[in-house]
Every structure is written in C-alpha cells, then in structure tokens.
C-alpha positions as CSV (number, residue, x, y, z in Angstrom):
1,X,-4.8,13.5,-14.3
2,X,-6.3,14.3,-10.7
3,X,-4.4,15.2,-7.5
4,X,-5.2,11.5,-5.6
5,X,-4.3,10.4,-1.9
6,X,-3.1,6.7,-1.4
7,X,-2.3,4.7,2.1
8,X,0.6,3.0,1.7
9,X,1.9,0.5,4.5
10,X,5.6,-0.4,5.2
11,X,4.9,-4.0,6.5
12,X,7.5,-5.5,9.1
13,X,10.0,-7.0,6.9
14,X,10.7,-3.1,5.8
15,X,10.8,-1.9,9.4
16,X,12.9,-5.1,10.1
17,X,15.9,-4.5,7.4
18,X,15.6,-1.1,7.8
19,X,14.5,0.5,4.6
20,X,11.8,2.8,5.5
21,X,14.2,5.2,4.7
22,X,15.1,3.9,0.8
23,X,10.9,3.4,0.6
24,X,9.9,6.5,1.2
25,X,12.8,8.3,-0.8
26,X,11.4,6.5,-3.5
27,X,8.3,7.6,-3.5
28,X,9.6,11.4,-2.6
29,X,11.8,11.5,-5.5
30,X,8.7,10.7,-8.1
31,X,7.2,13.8,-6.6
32,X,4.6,12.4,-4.0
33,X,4.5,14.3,-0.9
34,X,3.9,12.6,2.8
35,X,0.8,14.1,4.0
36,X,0.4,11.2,7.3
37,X,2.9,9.1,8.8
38,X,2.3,6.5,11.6
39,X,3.9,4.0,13.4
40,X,1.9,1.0,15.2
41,X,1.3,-2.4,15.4
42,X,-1.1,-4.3,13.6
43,X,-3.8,-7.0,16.6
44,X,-5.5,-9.5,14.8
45,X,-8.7,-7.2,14.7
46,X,-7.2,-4.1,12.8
47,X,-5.7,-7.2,10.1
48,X,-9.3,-8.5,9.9
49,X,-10.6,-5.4,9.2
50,X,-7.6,-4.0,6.5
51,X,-7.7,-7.2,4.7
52,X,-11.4,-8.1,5.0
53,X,-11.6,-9.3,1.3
54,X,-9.0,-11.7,2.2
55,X,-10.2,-13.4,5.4
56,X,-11.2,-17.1,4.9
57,X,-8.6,-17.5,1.8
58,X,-6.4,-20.3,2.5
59,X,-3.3,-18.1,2.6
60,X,-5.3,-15.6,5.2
61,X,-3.7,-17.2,8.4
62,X,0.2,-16.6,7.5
63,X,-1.0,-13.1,6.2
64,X,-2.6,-12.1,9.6
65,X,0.5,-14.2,11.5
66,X,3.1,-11.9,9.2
67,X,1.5,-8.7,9.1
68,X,1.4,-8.8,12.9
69,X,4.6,-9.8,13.6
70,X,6.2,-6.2,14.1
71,X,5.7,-2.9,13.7
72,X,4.5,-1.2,10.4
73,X,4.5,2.2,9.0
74,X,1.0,3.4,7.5
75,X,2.0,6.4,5.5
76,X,-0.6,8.7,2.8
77,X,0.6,10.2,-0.1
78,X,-0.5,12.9,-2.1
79,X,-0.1,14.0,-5.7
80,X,-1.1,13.5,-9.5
81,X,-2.5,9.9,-10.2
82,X,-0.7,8.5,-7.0
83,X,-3.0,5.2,-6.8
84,X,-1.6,4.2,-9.9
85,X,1.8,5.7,-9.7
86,X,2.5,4.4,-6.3
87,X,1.6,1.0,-7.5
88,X,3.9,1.0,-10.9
89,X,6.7,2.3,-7.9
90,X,6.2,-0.7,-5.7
91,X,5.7,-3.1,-8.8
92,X,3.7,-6.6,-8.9
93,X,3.3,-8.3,-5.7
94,X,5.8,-11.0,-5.9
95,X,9.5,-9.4,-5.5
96,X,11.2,-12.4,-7.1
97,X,8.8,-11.7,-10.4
98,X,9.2,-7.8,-10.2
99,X,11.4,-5.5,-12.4
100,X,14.5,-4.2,-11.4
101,X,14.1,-0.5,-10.6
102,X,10.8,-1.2,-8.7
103,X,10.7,-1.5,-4.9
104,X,9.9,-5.1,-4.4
105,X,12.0,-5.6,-7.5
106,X,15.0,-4.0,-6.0
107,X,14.5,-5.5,-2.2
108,X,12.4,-8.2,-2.0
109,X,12.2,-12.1,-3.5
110,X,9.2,-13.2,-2.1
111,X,5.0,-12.7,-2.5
112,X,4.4,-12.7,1.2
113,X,7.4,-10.3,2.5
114,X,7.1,-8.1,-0.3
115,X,7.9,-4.7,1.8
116,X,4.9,-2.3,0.7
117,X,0.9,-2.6,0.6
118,X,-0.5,0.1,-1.9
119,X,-4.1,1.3,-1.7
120,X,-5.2,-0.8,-5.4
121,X,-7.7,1.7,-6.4
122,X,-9.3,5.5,-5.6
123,X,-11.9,3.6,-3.7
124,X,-9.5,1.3,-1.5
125,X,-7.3,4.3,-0.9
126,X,-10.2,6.5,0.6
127,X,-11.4,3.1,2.3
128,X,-8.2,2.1,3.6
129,X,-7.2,6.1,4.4
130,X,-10.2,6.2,6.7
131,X,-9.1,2.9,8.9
132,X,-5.9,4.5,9.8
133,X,-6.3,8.0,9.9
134,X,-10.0,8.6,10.8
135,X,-9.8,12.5,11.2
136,X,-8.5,13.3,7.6
C-alpha cells in the first residue's frame, strides 16, 4: 500500500443537483483528504486535451457537448491506494449498472451523467493532476 494522489472531477450533473457536498463526504469519510479544490468551466480545448484518448470515438461529440455544459469541480485526493479506492467509491461507469452503496450507484442511472470522473490509473492521475493543477 503507497500513499497515491488522484484527480477526481465533479462533472455538471453533480454541480447541477447539488451533491458536491454528498460526493466529497463520501470520499472524506473513507479517509482521503482534499489536498486541491477548483471550480471552472470546461472550453472545448481543455475537453480535447482531458479526454484525448477519447476524441474521434463516435460518442466523443455528446461527451465534449456534456462535459461543457456547466461548471465542474476538479478536486485531488490524497491517501493510501486512492487510484484504486476512489474508483471502487464511485463504482463502474454506468449508474443504472452500479451497486448500491457506490456513488453512481446511489445517484446516478445513466453512462453519460454519471456524476464523477476518477483518475483510472497512477499514471492518468499524475497526468490528469498536471492539466489542472500545474504548480503541484
């Protein structure tokens, strides 16, 4: 077990309905502490750039068109394994297939709006870390 940092991003269906405030409990409560916290908008650019592996896929375009719809939260968390215990947290990516007791299992039912991007490996978190907080 290693002490990890992982960007996690509350997308704009959070912000919308208000749970930033359930989301982060959540991950407070397991023992992860909030090192960053920002509030922004996402431009078409910064979407390019985050989801670069994605870009050409046919479901890029409602991706970029959703994850720039409002604001977002990019938040990094600190503690012991957090890449992979933030993602067990938020559970799999489509909230209608998720288990109860999970974020998107709790709040969400679809793949799309699914509240929460986590960083899916050390490698993504220290990528993904650097695009929206450049000075830690």
């Amino acid at each position: 077990m290693t002490i990890q940092r992982t960007l996690i991003l509350l997308k704009p269906d959070a912000v919308e309905r208000q749970l930033v405030g359930a989301i982060l409990s959540r991950f407070e409560q397991k023992g992860l502490k909030l090192i960053e916290m920002r509030w922004f908008r996402f431009t078409p650019e910064l979407a390019r750039c985050h989801y670069a592996e994605h870009v050409g896929k046919a479901f890029y375009a409602g991706l970029e068109e959703y994850i720039t719809s409002g604001p977002v939260i990019a938040v990094v968390l600190e503690g012991l394994d957090a890449v992979e215990v933030v993602r067990r947290l938020i559970g799999p990516t489509n909230g209608a297939e998720a288990p109860p007791g999970t974020i998107r299992g709790d709040f969400s039912l679809s793949n799309q709006r699914n509240l929460v991007h986590a960083s899916d490996s050390p490698a993504s978190a220290l990528r993904e870390i650097k695009i929206f907080f450049p000075t830690i």
